[in-house]
C-alpha positions as CSV (number, residue, x, y, z in Angstrom):
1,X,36.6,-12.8,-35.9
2,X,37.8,-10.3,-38.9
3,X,35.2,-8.6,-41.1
4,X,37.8,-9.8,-43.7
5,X,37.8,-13.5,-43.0
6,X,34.0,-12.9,-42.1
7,X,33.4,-11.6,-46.0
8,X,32.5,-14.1,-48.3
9,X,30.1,-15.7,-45.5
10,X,28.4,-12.8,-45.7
11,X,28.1,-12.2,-49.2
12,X,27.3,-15.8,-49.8
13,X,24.3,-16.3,-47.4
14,X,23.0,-12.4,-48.1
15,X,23.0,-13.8,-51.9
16,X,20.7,-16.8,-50.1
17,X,18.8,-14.8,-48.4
18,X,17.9,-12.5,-51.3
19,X,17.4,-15.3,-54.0
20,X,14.7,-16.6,-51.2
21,X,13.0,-13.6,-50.4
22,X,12.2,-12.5,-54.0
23,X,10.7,-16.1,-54.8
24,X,8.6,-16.3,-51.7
25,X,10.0,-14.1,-48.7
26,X,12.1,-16.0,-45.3
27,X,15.2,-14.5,-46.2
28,X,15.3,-13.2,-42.5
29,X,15.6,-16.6,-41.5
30,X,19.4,-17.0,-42.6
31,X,20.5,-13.3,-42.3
32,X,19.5,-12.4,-38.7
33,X,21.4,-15.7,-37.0
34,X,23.9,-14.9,-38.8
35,X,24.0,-11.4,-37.5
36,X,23.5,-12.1,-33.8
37,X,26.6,-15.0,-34.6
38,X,28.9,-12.1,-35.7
39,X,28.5,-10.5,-32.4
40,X,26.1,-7.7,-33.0
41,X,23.3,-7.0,-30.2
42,X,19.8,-7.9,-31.3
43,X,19.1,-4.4,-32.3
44,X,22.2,-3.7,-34.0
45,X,21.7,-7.2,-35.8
46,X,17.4,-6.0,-36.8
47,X,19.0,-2.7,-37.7
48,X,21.9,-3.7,-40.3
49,X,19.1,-6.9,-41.4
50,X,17.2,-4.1,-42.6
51,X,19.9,-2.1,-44.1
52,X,20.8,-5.1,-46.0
53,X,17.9,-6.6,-47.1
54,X,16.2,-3.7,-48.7
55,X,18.8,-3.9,-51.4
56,X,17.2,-7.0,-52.1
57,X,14.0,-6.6,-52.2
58,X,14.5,-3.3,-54.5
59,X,16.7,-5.4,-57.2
60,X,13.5,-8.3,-57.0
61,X,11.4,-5.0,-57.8
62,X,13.4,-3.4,-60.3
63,X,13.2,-6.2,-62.0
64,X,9.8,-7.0,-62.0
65,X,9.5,-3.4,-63.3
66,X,11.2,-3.5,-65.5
67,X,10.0,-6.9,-67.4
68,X,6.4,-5.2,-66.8
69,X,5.1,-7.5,-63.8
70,X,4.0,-4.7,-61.9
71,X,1.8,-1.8,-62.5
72,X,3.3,1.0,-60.5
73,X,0.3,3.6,-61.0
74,X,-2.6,1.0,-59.4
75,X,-0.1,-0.1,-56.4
76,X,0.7,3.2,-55.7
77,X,-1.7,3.7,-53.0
78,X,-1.2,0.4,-51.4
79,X,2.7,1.4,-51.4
80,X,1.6,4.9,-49.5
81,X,-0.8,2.8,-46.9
82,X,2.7,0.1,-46.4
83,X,4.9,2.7,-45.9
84,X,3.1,4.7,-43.1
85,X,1.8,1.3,-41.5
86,X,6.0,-0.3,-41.8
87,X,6.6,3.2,-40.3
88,X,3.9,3.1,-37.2
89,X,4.6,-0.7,-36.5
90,X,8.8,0.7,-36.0
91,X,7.8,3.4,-33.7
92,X,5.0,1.6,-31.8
93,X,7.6,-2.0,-31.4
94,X,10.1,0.5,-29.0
95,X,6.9,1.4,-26.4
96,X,5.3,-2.2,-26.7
97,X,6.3,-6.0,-26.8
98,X,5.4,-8.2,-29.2
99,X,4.5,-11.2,-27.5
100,X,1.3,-11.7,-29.0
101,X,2.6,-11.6,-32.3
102,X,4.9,-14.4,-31.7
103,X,2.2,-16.6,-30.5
104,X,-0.2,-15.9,-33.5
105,X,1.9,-15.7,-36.8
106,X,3.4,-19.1,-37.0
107,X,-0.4,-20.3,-37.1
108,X,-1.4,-17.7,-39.4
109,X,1.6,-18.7,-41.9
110,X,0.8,-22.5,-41.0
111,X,-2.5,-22.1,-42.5
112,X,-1.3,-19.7,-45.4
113,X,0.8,-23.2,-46.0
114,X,-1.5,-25.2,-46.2
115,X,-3.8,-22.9,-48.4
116,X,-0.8,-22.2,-51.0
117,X,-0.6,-26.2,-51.5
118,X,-4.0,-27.1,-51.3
119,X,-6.3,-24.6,-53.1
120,X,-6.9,-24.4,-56.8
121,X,-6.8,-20.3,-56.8
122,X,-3.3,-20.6,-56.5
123,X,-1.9,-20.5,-60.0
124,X,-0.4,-18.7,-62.4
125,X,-4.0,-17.5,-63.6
126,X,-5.6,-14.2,-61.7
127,X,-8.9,-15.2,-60.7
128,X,-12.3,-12.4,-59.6
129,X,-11.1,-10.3,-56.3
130,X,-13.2,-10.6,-53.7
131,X,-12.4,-6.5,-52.7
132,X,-11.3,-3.4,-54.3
133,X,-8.2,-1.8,-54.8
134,X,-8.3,0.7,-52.2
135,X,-10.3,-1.4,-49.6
136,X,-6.6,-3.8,-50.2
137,X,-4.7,-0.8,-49.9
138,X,-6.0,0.2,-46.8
139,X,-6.3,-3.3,-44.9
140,X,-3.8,-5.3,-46.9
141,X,-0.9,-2.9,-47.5
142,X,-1.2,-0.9,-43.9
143,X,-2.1,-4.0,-42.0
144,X,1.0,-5.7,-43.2
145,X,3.3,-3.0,-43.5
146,X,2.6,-2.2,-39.5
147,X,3.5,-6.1,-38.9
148,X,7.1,-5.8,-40.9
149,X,7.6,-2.6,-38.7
150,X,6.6,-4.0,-35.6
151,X,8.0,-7.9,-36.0
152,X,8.8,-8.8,-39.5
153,X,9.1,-12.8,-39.9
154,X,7.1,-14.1,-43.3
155,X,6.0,-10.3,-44.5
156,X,6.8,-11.1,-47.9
157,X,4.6,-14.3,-47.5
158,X,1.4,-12.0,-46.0
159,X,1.7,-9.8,-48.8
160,X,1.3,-12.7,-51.4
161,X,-1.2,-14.3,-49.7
162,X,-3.0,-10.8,-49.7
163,X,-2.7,-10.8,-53.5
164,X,-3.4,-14.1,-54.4
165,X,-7.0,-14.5,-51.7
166,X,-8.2,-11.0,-51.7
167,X,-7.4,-9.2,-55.1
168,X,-7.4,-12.6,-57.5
169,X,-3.8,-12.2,-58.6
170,X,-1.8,-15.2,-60.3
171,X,0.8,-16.5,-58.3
172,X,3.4,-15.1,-60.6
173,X,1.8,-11.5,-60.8
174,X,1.0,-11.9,-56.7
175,X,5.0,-12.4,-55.9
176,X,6.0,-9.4,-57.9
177,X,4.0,-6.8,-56.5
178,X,4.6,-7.9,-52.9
179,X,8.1,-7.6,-53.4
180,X,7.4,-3.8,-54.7
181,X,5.6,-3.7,-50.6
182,X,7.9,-5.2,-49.0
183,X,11.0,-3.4,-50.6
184,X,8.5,0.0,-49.0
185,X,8.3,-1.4,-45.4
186,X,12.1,-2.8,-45.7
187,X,12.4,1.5,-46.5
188,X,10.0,2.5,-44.5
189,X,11.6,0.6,-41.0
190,X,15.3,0.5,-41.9
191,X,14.6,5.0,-42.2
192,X,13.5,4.6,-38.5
193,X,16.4,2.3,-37.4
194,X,18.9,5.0,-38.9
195,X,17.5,7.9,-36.4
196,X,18.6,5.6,-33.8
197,X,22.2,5.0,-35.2
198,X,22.2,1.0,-35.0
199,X,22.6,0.0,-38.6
200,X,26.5,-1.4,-38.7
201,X,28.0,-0.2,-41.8
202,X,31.0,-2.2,-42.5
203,X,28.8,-5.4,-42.5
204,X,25.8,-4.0,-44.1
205,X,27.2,-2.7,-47.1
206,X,28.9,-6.2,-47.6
207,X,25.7,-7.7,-47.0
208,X,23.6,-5.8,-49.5
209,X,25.8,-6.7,-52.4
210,X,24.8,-10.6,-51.9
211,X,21.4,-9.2,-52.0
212,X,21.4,-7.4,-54.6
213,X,22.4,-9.9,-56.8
214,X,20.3,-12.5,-55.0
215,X,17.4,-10.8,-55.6
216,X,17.7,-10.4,-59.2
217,X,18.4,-13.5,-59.8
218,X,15.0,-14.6,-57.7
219,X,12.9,-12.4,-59.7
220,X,14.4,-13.9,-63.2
221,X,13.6,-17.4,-61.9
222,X,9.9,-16.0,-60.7
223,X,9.1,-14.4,-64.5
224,X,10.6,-17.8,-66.0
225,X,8.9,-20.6,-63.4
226,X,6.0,-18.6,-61.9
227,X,3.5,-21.1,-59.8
228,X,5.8,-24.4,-60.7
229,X,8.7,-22.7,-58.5
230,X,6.6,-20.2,-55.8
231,X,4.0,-22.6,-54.6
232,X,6.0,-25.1,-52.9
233,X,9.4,-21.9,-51.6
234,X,6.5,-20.4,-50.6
235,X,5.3,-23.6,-48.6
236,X,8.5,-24.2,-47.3
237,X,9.3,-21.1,-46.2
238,X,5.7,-20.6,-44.3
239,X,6.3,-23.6,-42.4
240,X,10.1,-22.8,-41.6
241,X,9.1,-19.8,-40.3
242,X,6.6,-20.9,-37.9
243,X,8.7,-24.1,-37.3
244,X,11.2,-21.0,-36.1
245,X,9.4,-19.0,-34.3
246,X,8.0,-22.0,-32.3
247,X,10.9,-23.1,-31.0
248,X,12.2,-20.5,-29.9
249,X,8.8,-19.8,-28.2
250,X,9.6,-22.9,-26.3
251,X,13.5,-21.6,-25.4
């Protein structure tokens, strides 16, 4: 099929995917399909997902930047500790197979589902932390930067979660500085993918205009809705994603 004809599809479900992502992370779920179905091999298809869906997450972040959600200065640490976890997790994933991962995180997100619609510290009010900055830098922000790098599926979710049980954050507050993470491990695997050559160009670039404006229009509807729209995306898409990665554990 064309990239022509193949276009607005493109555009349209990137757009998706990046509305989705910046409200509560998943986006992965429509773009990579849609990848493989364009004929790319599953590398190329990881490879141009990233190239695509960084643009997404960085509008979602410049955005939350800019209307103040996120203080730069005290992330900037747990952006360092992402970055050289995404980076590790991208180099180690090409030695070592990920089998365990796919057997553990849709039970881990499962649970995260059932936490974001059952407990009462998930609002739009932060709440005490139960560690310190750096301790969440160090566990949090390399722990689940090494997972995008090495697997990926619900990253944006782990880093909210992070936020909202271990530091206290409101939902609202909690949603805007994972997107600042997971915009650094997007970066921080999508550099490695480039050494290899894999990322494919033509559909990437058409790709990461949908998510650009995708994910500036999900960080708008985060700073207007907060915990009356994340809470239940985020439920959804911690259950779609495990409801994924169990089936195809079953193929």
């Amino acid at each position: 099929m064309e990239l022509f004809h193949l276009a607005p599809l493109l555009f349209g479900l990137a757009l998706l995917s990046g509305l989705i992502d910046a409200i509560a992370g998943g986006g992965g779920l429509i773009t990579v399909p849609l990848l493989l179905w364009t004929g790319l091999s599953p590398v190329e298809a990881l490879a141009t997902n990233k190239a695509q869906a960084v643009w997404g997450s960085f509008a979602a972040t410049a955005n939350f930047v800019r209307r103040g959600a996120v203080d730069l200065r005290r992330a900037a640490l747990a952006v360092a500790c992402t970055f050289a976890g995404a980076a590790l997790g991208a180099l180690l994933v090409q030695y070592l197979a990920s089998d365990l991962l796919e057997r553990l995180v849709p039970v881990l997100l499962i649970g995260f589902a059932l936490y974001f619609l059952f407990s009462p510290r998930v609002s739009d009010i932060d709440s005490h932390h139960r560690i310190g900055e750096r301790a969440f830098a160090f566990m949090a922000g390399t722990g689940v930067g090494f997972y995008d790098g090495f697997f990926g599926p619900g990253t944006g979710t782990f880093f909210a979660m992070g936020y909202v049980a271990l530091l206290g954050y409101g939902l609202r507050r909690a949603t805007a500085h994972a997107k600042l993470l997971n915009f650094t491990s997007n970066l921080a695997a999508l550099l490695f993918f480039l050494l290899g050559g894999h990322v494919v160009w033509a559909i990437a670039l058409i790709m990461a205009a949908g998510q650009l404006a995708g994910g500036w229009i999900g960080a708008h509807l985060v700073l207007r809705h907060g915990a009356l729209l994340i809470r239940p995306v985020l439920v959804i898409a911690s259950l779609a994603v495990s409801l994924k990665l169990l089936l195809e554990g079953l193929d």
